[in-house]
ZAMARGU-4260 file (C-alpha; in steps of 0.2 Angstrom, whole numbers, plus 5000, padded with zeros to 4 digits):
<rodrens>
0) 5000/5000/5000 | 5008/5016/4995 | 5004/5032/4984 | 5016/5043/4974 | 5025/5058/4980
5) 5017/5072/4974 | 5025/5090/4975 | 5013/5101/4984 | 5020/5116/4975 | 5012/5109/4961
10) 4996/5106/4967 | 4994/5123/4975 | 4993/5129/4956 | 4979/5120/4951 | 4962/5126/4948
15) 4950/5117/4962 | 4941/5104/4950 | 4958/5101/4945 | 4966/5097/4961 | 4950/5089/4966
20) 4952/5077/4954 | 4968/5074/4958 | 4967/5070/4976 | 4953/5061/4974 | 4961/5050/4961
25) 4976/5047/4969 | 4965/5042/4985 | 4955/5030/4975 | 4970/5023/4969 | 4978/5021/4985
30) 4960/5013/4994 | 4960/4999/4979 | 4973/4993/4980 | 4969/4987/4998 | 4949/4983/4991
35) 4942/4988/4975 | 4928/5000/4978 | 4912/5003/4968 | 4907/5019/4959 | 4894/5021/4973
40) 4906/5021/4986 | 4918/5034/4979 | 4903/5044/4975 | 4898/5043/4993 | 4915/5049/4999
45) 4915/5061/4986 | 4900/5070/4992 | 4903/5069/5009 | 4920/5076/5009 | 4931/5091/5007
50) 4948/5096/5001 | 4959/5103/5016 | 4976/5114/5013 | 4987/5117/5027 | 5003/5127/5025
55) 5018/5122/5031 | 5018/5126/5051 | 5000/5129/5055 | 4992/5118/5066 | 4979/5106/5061
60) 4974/5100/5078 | 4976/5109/5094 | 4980/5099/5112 | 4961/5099/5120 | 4952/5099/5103
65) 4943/5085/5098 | 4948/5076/5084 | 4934/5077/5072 | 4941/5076/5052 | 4951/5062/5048
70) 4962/5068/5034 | 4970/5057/5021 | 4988/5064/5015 | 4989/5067/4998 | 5005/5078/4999
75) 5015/5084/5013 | 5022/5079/5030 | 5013/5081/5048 | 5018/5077/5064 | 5009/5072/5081
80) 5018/5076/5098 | 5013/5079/5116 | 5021/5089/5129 | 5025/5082/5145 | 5024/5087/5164
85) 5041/5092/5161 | 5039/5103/5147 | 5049/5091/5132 | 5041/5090/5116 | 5037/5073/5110
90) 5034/5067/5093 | 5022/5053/5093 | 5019/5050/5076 | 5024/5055/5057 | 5011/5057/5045
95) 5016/5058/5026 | 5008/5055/5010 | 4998/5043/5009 | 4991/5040/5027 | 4979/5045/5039
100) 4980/5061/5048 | 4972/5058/5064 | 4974/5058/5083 | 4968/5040/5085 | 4961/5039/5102
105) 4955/5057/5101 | 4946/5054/5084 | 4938/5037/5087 | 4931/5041/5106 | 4927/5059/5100
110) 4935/5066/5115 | 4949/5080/5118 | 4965/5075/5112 | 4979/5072/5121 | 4993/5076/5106
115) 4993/5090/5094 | 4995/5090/5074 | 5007/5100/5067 | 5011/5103/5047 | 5029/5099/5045
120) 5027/5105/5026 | 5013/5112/5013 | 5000/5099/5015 | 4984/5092/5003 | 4973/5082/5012
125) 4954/5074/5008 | 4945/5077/5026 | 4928/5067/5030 | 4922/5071/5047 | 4920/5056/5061
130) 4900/5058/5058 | 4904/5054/5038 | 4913/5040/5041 | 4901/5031/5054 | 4886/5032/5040
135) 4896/5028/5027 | 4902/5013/5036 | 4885/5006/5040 | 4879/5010/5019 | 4894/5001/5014
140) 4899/4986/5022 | 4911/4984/5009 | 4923/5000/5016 | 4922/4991/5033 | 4936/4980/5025
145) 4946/4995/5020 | 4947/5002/5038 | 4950/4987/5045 | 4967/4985/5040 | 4971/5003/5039
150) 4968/4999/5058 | 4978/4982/5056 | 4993/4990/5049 | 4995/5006/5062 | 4991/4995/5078
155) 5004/4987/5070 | 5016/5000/5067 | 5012/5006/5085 | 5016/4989/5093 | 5033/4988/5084
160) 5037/5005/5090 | 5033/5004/5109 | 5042/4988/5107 | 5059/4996/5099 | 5058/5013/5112
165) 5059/4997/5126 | 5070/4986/5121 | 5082/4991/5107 | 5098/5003/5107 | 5098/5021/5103
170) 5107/5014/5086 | 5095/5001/5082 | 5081/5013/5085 | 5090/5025/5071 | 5094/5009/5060
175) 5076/5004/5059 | 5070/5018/5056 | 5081/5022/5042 | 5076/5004/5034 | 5059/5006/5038
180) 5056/5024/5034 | 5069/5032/5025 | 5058/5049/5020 | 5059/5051/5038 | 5074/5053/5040
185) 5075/5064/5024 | 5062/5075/5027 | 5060/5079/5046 | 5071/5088/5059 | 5083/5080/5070
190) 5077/5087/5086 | 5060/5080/5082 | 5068/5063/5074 | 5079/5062/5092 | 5062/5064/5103
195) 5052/5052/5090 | 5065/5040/5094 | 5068/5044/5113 | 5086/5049/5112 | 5096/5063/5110
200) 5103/5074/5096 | 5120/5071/5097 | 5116/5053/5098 | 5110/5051/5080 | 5124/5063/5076
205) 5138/5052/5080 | 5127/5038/5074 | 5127/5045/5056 | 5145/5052/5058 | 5151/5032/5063
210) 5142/5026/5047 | 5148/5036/5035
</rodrens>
């Protein structure tokens, strides 16, 4: 399951049936190849969503706000973190092209949100509301699938990561996340790669400066 880097530059220039078009197909294409979807369906998600910008920086979700969109990425990069009783900056999450924006508990229990979004870079998105979702759910049993392992493959992805933050090193924390998720690394600060990751700055630079 993956979709195609688009530039957002690009996207910010088209017209809005334009880059409606575009999202949308490029969500479609990402949605069948997990479970091919009828005309009805896409129709259905058409009409009962809307196309979201979000420029690099703004927030998308504040701490305390309920989660109600969820947002598929179609370009750009966002990043969930919390802050702790201590005052650090945490990032839980990266959210790229592609996935789901959401703050999962948050959205799913539709109650204040314990993270916050952030856009780490210009970014597209298709938003459907919790509300949406739910009916369209219950009219097509068939997306039921889809969301299923959507939430298969991020309990997943959580579960290997709470593992890694316990029991691996600082430098197979880095490793694996290099193999695993290479834009990552490409595309996101160190300082919020180090907190992602639970260690410090200068770790992962000596890391990088051991391997080259």
């Amino acid at each position: 399951m993956s979709t195609t880097r688009i530039d957002p530059a690009e996207l910010w220039k088209l017209k809005p049936e334009e880059l409606s078009a575009t999202m949308y197909n490029t969500m479609f294409s990402f949605i069948n190849q997990i479970y091919p979807i009828s005309e009805e369906l896409e129709e259905e998600i058409v009409k009962n969503s809307e196309i979201v910008k979000f420029k690099r920086g703004s927030i998308i979700l504040k701490h305390n706000d309920i989660c109600r969109y969820c947002y598929f990425a179609g370009c750009g990069l966002a990043r969930a973190y919390y802050i702790t009783d201590e005052g650090e900056d945490v990032s839980s999450w990266f959210m790229k092209e592609g996935d789901i924006i959401i703050t999962v508990q948050s959205f799913f229990d539709q109650v204040p949100s314990r993270e916050e979004l952030h856009a780490l870079e210009d970014t597209i998105c298709i938003g459907l509301t919790h509300e949406a979702l739910q009916e369209i759910y219950l009219k097509f049993p068939e997306f039921n699938f889809v969301g299923r392992v959507l939430t298969q493959k991020y309990y997943i992805q959580m579960e290997e990561r709470a593992f890694s933050l316990r029991m691996d090193s600082a430098e197979e924390k880095y490793l694996k996340l290099e193999q695993h998720s290479p834009e990552i690394i490409a595309r996101v600060s160190l300082k919020d790669i180090a907190s992602y990751l639970g260690i410090a700055p200068g770790t992962i630079s000596r890391i990088r400066t051991e391997r080259k």
